[in-house]
C-alpha positions in Angstrom: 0.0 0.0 0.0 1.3 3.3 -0.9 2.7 5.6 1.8 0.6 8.9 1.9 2.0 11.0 4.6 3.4 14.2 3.6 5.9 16.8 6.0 2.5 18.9 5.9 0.7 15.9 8.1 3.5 15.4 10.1 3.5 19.3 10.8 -0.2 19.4 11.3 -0.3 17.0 13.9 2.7 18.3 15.9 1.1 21.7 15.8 -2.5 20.0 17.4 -0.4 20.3 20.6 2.0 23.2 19.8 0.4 26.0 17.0 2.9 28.4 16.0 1.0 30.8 17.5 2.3 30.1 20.7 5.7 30.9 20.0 7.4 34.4 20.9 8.0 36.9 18.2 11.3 36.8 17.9 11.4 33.2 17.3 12.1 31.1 14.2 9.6 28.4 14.2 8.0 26.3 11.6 9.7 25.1 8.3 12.8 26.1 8.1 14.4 23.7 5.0 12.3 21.7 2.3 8.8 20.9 1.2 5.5 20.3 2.9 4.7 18.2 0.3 7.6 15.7 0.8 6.7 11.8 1.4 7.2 10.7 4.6 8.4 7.3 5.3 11.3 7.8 8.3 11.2 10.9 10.7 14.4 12.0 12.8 13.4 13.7 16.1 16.1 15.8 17.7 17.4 18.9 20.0 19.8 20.1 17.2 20.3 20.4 13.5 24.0 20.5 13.4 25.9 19.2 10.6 26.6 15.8 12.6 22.8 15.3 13.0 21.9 15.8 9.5 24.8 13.2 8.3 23.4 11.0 10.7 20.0 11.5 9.6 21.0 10.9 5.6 22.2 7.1 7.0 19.4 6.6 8.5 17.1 7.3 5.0 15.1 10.5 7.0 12.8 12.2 4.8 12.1 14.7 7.6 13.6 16.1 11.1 11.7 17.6 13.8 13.4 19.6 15.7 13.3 22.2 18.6 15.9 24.2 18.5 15.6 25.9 14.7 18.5 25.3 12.8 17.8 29.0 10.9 17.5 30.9 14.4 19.5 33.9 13.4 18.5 35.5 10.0 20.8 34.2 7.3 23.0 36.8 5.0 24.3 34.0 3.3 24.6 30.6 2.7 28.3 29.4 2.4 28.9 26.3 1.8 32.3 26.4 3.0 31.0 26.7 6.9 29.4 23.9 9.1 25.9 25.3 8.5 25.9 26.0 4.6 27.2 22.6 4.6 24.2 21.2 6.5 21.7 23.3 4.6 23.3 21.6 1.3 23.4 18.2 2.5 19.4 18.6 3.5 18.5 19.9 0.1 20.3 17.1 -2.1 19.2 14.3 -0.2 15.3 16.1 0.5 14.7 16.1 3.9 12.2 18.4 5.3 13.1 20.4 8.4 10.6 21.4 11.3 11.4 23.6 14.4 8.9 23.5 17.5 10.7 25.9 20.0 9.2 28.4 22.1 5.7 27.1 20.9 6.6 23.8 22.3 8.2 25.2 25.7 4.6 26.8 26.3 2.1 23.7 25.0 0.9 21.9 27.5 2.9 17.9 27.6 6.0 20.3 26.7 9.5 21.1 27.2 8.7 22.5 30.5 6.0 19.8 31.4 8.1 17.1 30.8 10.9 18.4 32.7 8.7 19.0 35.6 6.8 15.6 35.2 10.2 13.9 35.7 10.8 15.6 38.7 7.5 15.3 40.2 6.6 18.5 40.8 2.9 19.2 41.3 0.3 21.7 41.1 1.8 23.5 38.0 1.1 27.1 36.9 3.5 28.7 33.9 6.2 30.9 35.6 5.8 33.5 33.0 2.3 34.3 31.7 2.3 34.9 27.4 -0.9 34.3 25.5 -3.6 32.8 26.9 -6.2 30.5 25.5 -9.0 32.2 23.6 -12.5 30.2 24.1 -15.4 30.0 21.2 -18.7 28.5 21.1 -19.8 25.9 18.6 -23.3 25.1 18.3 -24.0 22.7 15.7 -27.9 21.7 14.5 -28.0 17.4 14.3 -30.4 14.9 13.8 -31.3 13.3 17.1 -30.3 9.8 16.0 -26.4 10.9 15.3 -26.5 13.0 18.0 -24.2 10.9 20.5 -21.7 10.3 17.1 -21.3 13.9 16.7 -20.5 14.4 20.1 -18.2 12.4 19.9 -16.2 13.2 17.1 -16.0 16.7 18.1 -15.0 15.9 21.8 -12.3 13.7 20.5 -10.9 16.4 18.0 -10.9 18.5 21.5 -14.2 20.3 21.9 -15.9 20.5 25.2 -13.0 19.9 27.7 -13.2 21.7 30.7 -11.0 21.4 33.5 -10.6 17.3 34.5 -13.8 16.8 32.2 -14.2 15.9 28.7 -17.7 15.8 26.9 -19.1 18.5 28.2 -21.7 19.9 25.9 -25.7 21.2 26.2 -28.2 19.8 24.2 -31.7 20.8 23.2 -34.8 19.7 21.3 -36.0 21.2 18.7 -37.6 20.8 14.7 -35.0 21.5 12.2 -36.5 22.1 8.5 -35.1 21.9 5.0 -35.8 21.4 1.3 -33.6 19.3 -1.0 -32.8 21.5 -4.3 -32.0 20.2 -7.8 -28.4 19.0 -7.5 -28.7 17.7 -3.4 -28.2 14.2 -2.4 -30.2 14.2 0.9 -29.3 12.0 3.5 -33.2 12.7 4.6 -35.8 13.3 2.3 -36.3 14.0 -1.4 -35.6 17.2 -3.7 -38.7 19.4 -3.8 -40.4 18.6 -0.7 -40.1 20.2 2.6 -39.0 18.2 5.3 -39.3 18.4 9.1 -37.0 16.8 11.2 -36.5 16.4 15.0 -32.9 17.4 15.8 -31.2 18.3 19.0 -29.5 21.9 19.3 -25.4 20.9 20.6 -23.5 23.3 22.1 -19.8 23.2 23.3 -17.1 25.4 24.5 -13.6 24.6 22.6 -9.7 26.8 22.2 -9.9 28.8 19.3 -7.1 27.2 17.5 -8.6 23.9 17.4 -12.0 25.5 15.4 -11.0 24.1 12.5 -9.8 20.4 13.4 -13.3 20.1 15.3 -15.6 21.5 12.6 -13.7 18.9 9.9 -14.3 16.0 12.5 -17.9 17.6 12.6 -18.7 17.6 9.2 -17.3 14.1 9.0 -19.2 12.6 11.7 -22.5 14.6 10.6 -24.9 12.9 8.3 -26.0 15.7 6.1 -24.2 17.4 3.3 -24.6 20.4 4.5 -23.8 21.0 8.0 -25.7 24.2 10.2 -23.7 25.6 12.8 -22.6 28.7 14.2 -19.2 29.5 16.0 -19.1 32.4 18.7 -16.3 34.4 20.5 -16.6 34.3 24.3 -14.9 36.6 26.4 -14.7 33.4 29.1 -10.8 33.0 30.2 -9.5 30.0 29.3 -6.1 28.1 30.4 -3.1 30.6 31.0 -0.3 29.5 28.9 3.5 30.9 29.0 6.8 29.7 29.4 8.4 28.0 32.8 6.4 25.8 35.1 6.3 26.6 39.0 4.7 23.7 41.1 5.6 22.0 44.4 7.5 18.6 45.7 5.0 16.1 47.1 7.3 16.7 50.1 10.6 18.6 51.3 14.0 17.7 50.3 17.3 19.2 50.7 18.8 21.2 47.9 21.7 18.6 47.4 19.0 15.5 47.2 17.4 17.5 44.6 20.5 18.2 42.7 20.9 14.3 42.9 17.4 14.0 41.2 18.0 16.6 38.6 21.4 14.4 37.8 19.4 11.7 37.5 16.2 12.4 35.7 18.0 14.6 33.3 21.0 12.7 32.7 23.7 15.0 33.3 26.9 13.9 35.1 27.5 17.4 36.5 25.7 20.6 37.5 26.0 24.2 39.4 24.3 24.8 41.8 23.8 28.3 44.3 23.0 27.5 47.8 23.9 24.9 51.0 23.4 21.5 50.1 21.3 21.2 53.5 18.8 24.3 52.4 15.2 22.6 52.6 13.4 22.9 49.4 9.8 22.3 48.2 8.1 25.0 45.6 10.3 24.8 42.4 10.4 27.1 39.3 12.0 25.8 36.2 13.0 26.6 33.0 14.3 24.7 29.7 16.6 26.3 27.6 18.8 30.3 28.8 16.3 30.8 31.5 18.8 33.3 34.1 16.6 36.5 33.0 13.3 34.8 34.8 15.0 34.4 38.2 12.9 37.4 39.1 9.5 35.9 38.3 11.1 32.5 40.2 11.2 35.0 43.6 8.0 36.5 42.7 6.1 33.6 42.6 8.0 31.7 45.9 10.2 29.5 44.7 12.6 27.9 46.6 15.0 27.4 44.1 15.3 28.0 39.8 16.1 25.1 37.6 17.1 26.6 34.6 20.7 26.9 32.2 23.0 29.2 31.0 23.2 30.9 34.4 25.9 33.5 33.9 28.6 35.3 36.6 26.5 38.3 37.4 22.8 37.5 37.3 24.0 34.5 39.5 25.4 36.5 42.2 21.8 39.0 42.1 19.3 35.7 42.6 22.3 34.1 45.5 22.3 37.6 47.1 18.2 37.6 47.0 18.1 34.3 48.4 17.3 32.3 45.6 18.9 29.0 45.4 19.7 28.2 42.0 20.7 24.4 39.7 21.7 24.6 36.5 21.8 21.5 35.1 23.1 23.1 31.2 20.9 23.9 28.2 20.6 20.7 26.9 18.6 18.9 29.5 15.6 20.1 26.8 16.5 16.5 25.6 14.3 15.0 27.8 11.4 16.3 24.9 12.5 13.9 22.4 10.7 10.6 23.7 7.9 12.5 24.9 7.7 13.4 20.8 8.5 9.7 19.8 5.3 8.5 22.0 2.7 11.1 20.6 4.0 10.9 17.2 4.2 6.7 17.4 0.7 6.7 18.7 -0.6 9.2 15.6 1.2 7.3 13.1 1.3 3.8 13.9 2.9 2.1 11.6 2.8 4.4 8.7 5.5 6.3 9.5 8.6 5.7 11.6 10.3 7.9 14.3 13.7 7.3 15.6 15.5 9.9 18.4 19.2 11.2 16.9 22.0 9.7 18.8 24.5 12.1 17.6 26.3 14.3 20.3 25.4 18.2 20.2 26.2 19.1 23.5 29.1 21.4 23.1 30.3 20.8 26.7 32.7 18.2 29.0 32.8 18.0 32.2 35.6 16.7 34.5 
C-alpha cells in the first residue's frame, strides 16, 4: 500500500499540541528547509540540526527532522557552503529532507518542554512561571439529527471540543424541529428534492480553544450525516487556560537542595551541575525553566520558589538571585532532551505504523565536564 504521509501531516499533527502561534516573536519556528509536500516514510526527532545530526540523519534514510531548537535561528545573509551550516543546509537539500522547528511554541504547550521536565521531577500543582498568551475560548453550536447525535459528540470531543478542566464531553443539548428542502443538484441523507422536510434534531452546544475551530468542525462535518452541516461559531470573552513559558509547582514533600540536585542528575542525565546555595537548604516550591532561562530568576522570587532550575546561568545575574536568596541548579541547556521521547510516543501513537520515528543519537552538547 502506498505511503501517503506528507511533511505537511507530520506538521499538522505536531502543531494539534503546539500552534505556532504560541511561540514568541522573535522566534524562528516552523519550516525552516524543504517541502510540505515531501513523502514521509522515516522521521528524525532531535534537540539540534548540526551538521553531525543531518549526516546522521542521511544514513538513517530520514525524509524529515523535527526539531526544537531551529536550525535558521538567526536570520541568514548567506549561505556558504564552505561553513558547518551551509554545509548542512546543502546536504538537506540534495538528499530532501524536510526540516521542522517546535521551539518556544513547544516550551509553552501543555505535555512540553517544561511539562516534561517538571513531570520527571514530580513536581505538582503547575502554573506557567511566565504568563504569554492565553487561551482564547469560542462556542460551537452545531444543528443534528437526534439519531447521530451521541456520534457527533463524539467526534467533536475527540478532535478536542468541550474539555473543561478534568472533564471531557461537556456539551448542552436541546430539542427542537429543524427544517429543510432538498434543491436540484442535493443528495439528501433525509428526504427527497422538492419537498419540505421536518425533522427532529437536537441543538449541541460546546465550549472549545480557538485554535482547534477548524480540526473540530472537519471531524464535525465528517461525523454529521448531512451534506450540509448548520452551525454557528461564537467568540466568548470566558478565560480560558493561561499558557506561558516556565512551570512553577511543588514537591510532594521537602528535600534538601543537594538531594534534589541528585534527582536533577538523575532524571536529566547529566553527570555534572552548578548549583547556588547549601546543600542542606530545605526545598519544596520549584520554578523551572528549559533552555537560557537566568533572565526569569525574578519571576522565580515573585512567585516563591525555593530554588530556579534553569541553564545558561551567567557570573552576574547568579550573584543578584544568590544575594536575593534564591537558590539556583543549573543542570546546562541541553537537559531540553528529555522532549525527544515524549515526541517519539505522541507521534508513534498518531502514526502507527505508517511512518517511523527514531530519536538522533548524535552528540550536540558542546560541553565536557571533568
Amino acid at each position: 500500500m502506498a505511503n501517503d504521509v506528507t511533511a505537511s501531516d507530520i506538521i499538522k499533527s505536531l502543531e494539534e499540541i503546539a500552534p505556532k502561534e504560541y511561540a514568541f516573536d522573535w522566534d524562528n519556528v516552523g519550516l525552516q528547509v524543504g517541502s510540505l509536500k515531501q513523502p514521509v516514510k522515516k522521521v528524525m526527532i532531535t534537540l539540534d540540526v548540526l551538521e553531525n545530526v543531518v549526516d546522521e540523519a542521511i544514513e538513517q534514510g530520514a525524509d524529515m527532522i523535527v526539531a526544537h531548537h531551529p536550525l535558521l535561528f538567526i536570520k541568514l545573509n548567506e549561505i556558504n557552503l564552505d561553513t558547518p551550516k551551509g554545509r548542512a543546509i546543502k546536504k538537506l537539500i540534495q538528499h530532501n529532507i524536510t526540516v521542522y522547528a517546535s521551539h518556544t511554541n513547544l516550551d509553552v504547550a501543555e505535555g512540553g518542554v517544561n511539562d516534561a521536565m517538571a513531570e520527571l521531577l514530580g513536581i505538582e500543582n503547575l502554573q506557567p512561571l511566565i504568563e504569554s498568551n492565553n487561551e482564547e475560548l469560542v462556542k460551537l453550536t452545531v444543528f443534528v439529527p437526534s439519531s447521530h447525535t451521541d456520534y457527533v459528540r463524539d467526534a467533536i470531543s475527540e478532535a478536542g471540543a468541550g474539555h473543561i478542566g478534568d472533564y471531557s464531553h461537556c456539551t448542552y443539548q436541546v430539542s427542537g424541529e429543524g427544517t429543510f428542502k432538498p434543491l436540484e443538484g442535493s443528495t439528501p441523507f433525509i428526504g427527497s428534492q422538492g419537498d419540505l422536510e421536518k425533522v427532529k434534531e437536537d441543538r449541541l452546544e460546546t465550549i472549545l480553544p480557538k485554535e482547534k475551530v477548524e480540526t473540530v468542525i472537519h471531524s464535525m462535518r465528517k461525523a454529521h450525516p448531512y451534506e450540509e452541516a448548520a452551525y454557528d461559531v461564537f467568540p466568548l470573552l470566558n478565560e480560558g487556560q493561561k499558557r506561558g513559558v516556565g512551570r512553577v509547582g511543588d514537591l510532594s514533600s521537602e528535600m534538601t537542595l543537594h538531594t534534589l540536585c541528585e534527582l536533577v542528575k538523575e532524571k536529566y542525565q547529566v553527570s555534572k551541575l552548578r548549583f547556588i546555595g547549601e546543600p542542606d537548604q530545605k526545598v519544596r516550591r520549584i520554578a523551572l525553566l528549559g533552555g537560557s532561562g537566568e533572565k526569569y530568576h525574578g519571576a522565580a522570587l515573585a512567585k516563591g520558589a525555593d530554588v530556579f532550575i534553569t541553564g545558561d546561568m551567567t557570573f552576574h545575574l547568579a550573584q543578584e538571585a544568590w544575594e536575593n536568596g534564591l537558590m539556583v541548579i543549573d543542570p546546562g541547556h541541553h537537559v531540553e532532551k528529555v522532549i525527544n521521547p515524549v515526541l517519539k510516543k505522541y507521534f508513534d501513537d498518531k502514526f502507527s505504523d505508517e511512518v517511523k520515528f527514531f530519536i538522533s543519537t548524535s552528540n550536540t552538547e558542546p560541553f565536557r565536564f571533568c
